[in-house]
C-alpha positions, 0 to 999 in steps of 0.5 A: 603453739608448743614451739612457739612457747618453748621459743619464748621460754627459752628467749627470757631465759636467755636474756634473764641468764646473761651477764651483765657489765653495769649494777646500779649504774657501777660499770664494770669495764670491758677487760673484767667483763668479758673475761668472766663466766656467767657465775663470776659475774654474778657473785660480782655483781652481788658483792657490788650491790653489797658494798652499795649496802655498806656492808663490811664484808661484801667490800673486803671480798670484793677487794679480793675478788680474782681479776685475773691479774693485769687490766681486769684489777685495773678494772676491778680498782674502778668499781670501788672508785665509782661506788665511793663516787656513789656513796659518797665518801663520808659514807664509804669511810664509815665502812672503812674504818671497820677494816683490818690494816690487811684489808685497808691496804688491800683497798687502797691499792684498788684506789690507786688502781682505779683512779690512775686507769680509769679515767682520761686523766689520772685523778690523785688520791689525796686530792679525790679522797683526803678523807679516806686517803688519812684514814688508809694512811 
């Protein structure tokens, strides 16, 4: 009977502590996923469910996060591609527009990012987002 507790303790805390490649319904695409830690993937998503909030500074963290260089940015640029999707863009610019010109560019190069690799077919900025595409001008 102990055992068999232990087993099932250890069973939800195996499932509770893993890593997880979707927030909310945001992917996060398999090249930045499978190159984190536990940890890494947990402040992700964190900074994620942050940036769904509008908050200001979970979007400019979540900018910098360390993608490890290469696809994971290109990943990472889909994240915030797919939350502008979710927010909508009105919404998402409302939080923009709190940003140094540092971290606007910053973002704008996730954008480019995102949208050039993440789908089938590159999506162009100006045509997706011409509202936030003016405002990071």
């Amino acid at each position: 009977m102990k055992n068999r507790i232990l087993t099932l303790t250890f069973i939800v805390l195996f499932f509770i502590g893993c890593k997880q490649d979707n927030v909310a319904g945001i992917d996060i695409a398999d090249t930045l996923y499978t190159h984190q830690s536990y940890a890494e993937n947990k402040e992700l998503r964190r900074l994620i469910e942050g940036t769904l909030d509008k908050d200001k500074d979970s979007l400019v963290r979540l900018t910098e996060f360390d993608c490890g260089g290469g696809s994971g940015c290109y990943d990472l640029g889909f994240i915030i591609v797919q939350i502008i999707y979710k927010l909508d863009e009105p919404a998402f610019s409302q939080t923009v527009s709190k940003l140094s010109e540092k971290e606007k560019s910053s973002l704008k190069n996730c954008i480019y990012a995102g949208l050039e690799y993440g789908y089938d077919q590159p999506r162009h900025f100006d045509v997706e987002f011409p509202v936030l595409y003016e405002l990071l001008k």
